[in-house]
C-alpha positions as CSV (number, residue, x, y, z in Angstrom):
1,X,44.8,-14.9,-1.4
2,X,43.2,-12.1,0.3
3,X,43.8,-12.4,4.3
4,X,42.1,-11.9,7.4
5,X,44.3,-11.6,11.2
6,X,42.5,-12.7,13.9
7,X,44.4,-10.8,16.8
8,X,42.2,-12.2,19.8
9,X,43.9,-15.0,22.0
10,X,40.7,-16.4,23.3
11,X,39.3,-18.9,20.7
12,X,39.3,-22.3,21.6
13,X,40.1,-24.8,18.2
14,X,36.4,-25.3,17.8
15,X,35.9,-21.2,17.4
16,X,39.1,-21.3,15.4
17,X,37.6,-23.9,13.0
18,X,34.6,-22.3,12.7
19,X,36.2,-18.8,11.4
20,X,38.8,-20.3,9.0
21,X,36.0,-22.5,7.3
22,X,33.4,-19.6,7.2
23,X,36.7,-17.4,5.8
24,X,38.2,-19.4,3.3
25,X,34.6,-20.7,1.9
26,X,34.9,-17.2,0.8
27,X,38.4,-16.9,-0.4
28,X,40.0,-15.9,2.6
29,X,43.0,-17.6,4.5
30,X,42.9,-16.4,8.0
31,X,46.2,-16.1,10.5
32,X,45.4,-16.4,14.1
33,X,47.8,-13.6,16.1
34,X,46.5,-15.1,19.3
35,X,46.9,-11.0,20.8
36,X,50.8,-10.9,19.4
37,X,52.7,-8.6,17.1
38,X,52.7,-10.7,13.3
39,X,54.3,-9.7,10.1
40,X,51.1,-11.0,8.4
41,X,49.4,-7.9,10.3
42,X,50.6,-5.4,7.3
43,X,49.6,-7.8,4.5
44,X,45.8,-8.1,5.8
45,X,42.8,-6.9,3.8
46,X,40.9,-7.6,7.7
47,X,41.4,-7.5,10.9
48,X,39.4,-9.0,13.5
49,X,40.0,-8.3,17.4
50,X,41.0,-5.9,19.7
51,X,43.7,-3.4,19.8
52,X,46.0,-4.2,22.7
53,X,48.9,-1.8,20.8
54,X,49.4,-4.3,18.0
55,X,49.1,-1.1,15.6
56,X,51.7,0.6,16.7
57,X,54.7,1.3,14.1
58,X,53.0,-1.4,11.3
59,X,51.9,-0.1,8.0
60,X,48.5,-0.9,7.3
61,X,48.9,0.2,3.5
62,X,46.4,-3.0,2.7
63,X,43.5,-2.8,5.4
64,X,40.6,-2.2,4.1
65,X,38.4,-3.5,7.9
66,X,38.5,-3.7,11.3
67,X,35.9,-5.5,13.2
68,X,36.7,-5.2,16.5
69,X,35.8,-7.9,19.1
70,X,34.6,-4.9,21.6
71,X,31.7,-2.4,21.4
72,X,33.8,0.0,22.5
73,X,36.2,1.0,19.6
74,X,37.9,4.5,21.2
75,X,41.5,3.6,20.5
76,X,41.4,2.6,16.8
77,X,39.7,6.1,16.6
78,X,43.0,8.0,17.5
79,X,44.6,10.4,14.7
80,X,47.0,8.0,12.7
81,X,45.9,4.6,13.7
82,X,43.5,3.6,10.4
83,X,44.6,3.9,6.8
84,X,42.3,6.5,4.9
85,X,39.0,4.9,4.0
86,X,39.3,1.9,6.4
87,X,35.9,0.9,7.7
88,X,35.1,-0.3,11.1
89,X,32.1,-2.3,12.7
90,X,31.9,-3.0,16.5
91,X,30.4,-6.0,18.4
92,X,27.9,-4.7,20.0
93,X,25.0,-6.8,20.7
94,X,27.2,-9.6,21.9
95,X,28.1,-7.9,25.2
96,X,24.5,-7.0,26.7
97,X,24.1,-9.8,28.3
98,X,27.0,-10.5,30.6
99,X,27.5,-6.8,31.0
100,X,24.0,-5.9,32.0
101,X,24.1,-8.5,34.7
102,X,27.1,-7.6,36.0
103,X,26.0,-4.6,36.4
104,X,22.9,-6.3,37.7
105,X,25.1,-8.2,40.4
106,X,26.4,-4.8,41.7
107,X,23.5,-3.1,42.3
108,X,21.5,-5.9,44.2
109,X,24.5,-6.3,46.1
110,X,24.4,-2.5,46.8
111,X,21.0,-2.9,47.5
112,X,21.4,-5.7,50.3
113,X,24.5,-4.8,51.6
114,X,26.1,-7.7,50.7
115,X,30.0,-5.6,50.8
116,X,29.6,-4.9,54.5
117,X,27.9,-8.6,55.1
118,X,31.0,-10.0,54.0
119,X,33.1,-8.1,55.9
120,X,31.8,-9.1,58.8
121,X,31.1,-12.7,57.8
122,X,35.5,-12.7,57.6
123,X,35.6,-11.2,60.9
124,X,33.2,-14.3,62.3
125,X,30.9,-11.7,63.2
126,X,26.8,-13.1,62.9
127,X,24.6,-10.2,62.5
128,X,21.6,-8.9,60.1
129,X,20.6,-5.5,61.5
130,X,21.2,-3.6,58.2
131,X,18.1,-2.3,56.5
132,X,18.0,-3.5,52.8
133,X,16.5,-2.2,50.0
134,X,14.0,-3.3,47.3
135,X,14.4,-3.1,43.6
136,X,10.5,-3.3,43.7
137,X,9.1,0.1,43.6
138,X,12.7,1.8,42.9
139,X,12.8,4.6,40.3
140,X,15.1,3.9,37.8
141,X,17.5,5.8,35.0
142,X,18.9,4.0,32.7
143,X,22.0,6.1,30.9
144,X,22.5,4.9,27.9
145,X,19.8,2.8,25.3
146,X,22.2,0.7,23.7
147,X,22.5,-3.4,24.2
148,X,23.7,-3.1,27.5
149,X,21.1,-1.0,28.8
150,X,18.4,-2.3,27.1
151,X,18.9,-5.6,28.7
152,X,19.7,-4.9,32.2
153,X,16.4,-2.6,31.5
154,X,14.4,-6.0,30.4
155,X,15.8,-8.0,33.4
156,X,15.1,-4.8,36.1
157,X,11.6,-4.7,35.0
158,X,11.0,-8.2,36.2
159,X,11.7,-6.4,39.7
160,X,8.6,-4.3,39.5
161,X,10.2,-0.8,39.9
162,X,7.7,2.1,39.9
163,X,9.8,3.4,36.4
164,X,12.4,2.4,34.2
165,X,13.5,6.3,32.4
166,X,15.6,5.3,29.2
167,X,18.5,8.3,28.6
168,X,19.9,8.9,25.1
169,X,20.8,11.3,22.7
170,X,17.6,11.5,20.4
171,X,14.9,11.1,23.7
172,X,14.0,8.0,21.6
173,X,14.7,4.2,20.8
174,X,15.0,3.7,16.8
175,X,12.9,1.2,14.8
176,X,14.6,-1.6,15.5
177,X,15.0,-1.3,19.1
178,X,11.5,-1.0,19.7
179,X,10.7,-5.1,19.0
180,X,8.8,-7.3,21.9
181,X,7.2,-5.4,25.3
182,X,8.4,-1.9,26.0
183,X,11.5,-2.0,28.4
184,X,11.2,1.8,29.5
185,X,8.1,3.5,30.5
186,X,9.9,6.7,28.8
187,X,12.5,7.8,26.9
188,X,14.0,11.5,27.1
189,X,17.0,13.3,25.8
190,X,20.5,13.6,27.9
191,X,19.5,17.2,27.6
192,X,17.2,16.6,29.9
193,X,19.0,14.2,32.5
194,X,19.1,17.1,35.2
195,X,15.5,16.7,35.3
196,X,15.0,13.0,36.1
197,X,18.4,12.9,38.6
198,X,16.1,14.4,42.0
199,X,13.6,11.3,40.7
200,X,16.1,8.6,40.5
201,X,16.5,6.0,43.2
202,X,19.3,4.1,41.4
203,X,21.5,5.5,38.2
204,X,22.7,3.0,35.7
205,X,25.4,3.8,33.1
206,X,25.8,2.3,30.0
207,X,27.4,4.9,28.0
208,X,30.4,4.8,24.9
209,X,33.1,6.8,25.4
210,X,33.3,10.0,23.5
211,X,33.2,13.6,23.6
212,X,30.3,14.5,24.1
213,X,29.8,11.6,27.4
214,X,32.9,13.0,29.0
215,X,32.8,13.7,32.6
216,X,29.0,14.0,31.9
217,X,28.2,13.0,35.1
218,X,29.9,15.7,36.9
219,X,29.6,16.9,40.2
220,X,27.2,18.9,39.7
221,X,24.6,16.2,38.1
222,X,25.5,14.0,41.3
223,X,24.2,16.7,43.8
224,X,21.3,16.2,41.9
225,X,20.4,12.8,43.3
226,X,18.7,11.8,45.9
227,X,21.2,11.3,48.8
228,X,19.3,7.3,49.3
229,X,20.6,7.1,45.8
230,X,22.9,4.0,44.2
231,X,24.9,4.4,41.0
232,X,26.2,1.9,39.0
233,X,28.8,2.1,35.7
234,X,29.4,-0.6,33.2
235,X,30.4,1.9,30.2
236,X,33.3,4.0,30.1
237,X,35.5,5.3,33.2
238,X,35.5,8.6,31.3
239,X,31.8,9.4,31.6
240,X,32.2,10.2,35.3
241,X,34.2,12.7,37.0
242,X,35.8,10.0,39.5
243,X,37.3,12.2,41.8
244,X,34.0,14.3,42.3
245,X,32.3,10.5,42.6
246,X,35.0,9.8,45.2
247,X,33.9,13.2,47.4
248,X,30.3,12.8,46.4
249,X,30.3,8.8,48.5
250,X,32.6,10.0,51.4
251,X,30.3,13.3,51.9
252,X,27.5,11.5,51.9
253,X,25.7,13.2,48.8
254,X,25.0,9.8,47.5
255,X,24.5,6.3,49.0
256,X,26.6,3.6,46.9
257,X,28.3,3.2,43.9
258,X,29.2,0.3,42.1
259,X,32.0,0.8,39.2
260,X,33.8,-2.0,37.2
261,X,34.7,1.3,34.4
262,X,37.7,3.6,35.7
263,X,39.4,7.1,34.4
264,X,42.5,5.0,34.5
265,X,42.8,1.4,34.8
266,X,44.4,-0.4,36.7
267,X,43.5,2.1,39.6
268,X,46.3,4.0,40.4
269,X,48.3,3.0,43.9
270,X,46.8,5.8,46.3
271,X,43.7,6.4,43.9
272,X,41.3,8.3,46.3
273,X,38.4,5.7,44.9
274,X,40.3,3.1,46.8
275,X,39.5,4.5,50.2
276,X,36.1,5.7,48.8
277,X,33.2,4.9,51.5
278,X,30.3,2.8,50.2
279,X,31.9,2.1,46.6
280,X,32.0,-1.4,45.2
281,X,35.1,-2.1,43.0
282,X,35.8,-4.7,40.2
283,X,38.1,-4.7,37.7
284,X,36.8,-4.5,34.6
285,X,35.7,-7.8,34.2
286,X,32.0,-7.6,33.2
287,X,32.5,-8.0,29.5
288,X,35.5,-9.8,27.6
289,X,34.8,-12.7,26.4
290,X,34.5,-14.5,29.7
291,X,31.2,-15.7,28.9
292,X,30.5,-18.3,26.2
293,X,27.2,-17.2,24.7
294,X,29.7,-13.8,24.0
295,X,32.2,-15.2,22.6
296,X,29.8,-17.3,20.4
297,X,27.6,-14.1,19.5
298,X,31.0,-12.1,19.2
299,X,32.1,-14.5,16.3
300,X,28.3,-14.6,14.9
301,X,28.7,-10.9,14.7
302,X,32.0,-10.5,12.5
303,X,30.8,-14.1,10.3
304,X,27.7,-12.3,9.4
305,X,29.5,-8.6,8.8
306,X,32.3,-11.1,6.6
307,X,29.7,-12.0,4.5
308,X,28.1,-8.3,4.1
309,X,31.9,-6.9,3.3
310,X,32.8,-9.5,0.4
311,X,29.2,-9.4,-1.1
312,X,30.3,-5.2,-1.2
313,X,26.8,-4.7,1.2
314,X,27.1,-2.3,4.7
315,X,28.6,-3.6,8.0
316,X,26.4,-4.3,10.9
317,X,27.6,-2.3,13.8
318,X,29.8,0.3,11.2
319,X,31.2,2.7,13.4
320,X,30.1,6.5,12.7
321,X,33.5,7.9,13.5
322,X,32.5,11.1,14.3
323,X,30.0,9.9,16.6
324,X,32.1,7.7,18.1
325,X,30.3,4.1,18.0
């Protein structure tokens, strides 16, 4: 019988049912991993779930998919870590939602302060003389058009800002992005970021790691903003140059940033951006599968994709490898 390992550890017996029946309805039996090395891992035709270093030293000789659980999918795109041929879909479009308003959380608590209202609130110190700011009439930039950034665009808007500026490769949303009321009052090319940076009150980052997103914003693009202005990252630690970030906040060149993506994480002991002034800190806890409505869409996802792969049909969410996601 052909077989699928699930390698994620966080389905509850009701998920777990609901994967083996939709597998084996189809001819599948399914092993669950729950995130540990298996010797079922170099007999299966599928894998579903993260990486976590299960890959490492097991011949994959009859893999024919990965789906991973994430959206981002940077470590099973390393030289050596998929057979020849092996396909490999993403879950994105189950993560927008608890990662956009995370990143939602972050900025408003940017905006009011809330960091240095705590502080003093654990010090027993009463006090509300700190000037807050108003999503309503803010110009926003909005890095990257994918799920996450088209939702926290669609919740932002609610707010009223004077613009919501979509960034992407193309300067465009594609056909089926473009469904329901418009979420960005324009759309332009990362080409043309250094242009919209001077007009931007806060920066949102939403953006795959690859490449061509490395370090993009460099500290040349942050001298760009406004010095009012508030950047927040939910994508990938790499798109940032953190240690320019770091000097950027403790000169003064920006207001606030809020990151729950790192260059490495956990943070290094003695990491300049733990000292760094004005910068909120979490620990990469926006997505997972912390959230039910993710972990239900997440399963959704690789169900529907099961179904596309045995009928021979394309994968939802296939990864272009050379593009990264």
């Amino acid at each position: 019988m052909k077989k699928i390992v699930v390698t994620e550890d966080v389905f509850d017996e009701k998920d777990r049912a609901e994967i083996r029946e939709a597998a084996e309805a189809l001819g599948y039996q399914v092993v669950f991993s729950d995130g540990k090395p298996v010797d079922d891992l170099s007999e299966a035709e599928i894998i579903y779930g993260g990486f976590g270093g299960l890959f490492q030293d097991i011949p994959l000789n009859n893999l024919k998919w990965i789906h991973s659980s994430t959206a981002g999918v940077d470590p099973f795109l390393k030289d050596g870590v998929l057979p020849e041929g092996c396909l490999l879909s993403n879950s994105s479009g189950a993560y927008g939602v608890a990662v956009a308003e995370h990143g939602f959380t972050l900025m408003m608590m940017l905006l009011r302060h809330m960091p240095e209202y705590m502080e003093r609130v654990k010090a027993r110190v009463w006090s509300h003389d700190l000037s807050s700011r108003s999503l309503y009439g803010s110009r926003i930039t909005v890095l990257g058009t994918g799920d996450i950034g088209r939702n926290f665009a669609q919740r932002a808007k609610a707010f009223q800002p004077a613009s919501i500026t979509g960034v992407n490769r193309s300067g465009s949303l594609r056909q089926d992005q473009r469904s329901g009321p418009p979420l960005f009052d324009r759309v332009i090319r990362v080409s043309e970021l250094d242009t919209v940076l001077p007009e931007t009150d806060i920066l949102f980052m939403a953006l795959p790691g690859t490449k061509e997103t490395e370090k993009l914003m460099d500290a040349e693009k942050l001298s760009l903003l406004p010095q009012s202005a508030i950047l927040v990252n939910v994508g990938r630690g790499s798109t940032i140059d953190q240690p320019a970030l770091c000097s950027a906040l403790n000169n003064g060149v920006i207001a606030a940033a809020g990151l729950d993506v790192f260059e490495k994480e956990p943070i290094p002991e003695g990491d300049p951006a733990w000292e760094a002034k004005n910068l909120l800190i979490t620990t990469h806890c926006a997505g997972w599968m912390l959230l039910d409505y993710t972990r239900k869409r997440n399963i959704q996802i690789f169900l529907e994709n099961l179904v596309r792969y045995d009928k021979g049909e394309k994968l939802v969410h296939e990864v272009n490898r050379a593009a990264g996601y």
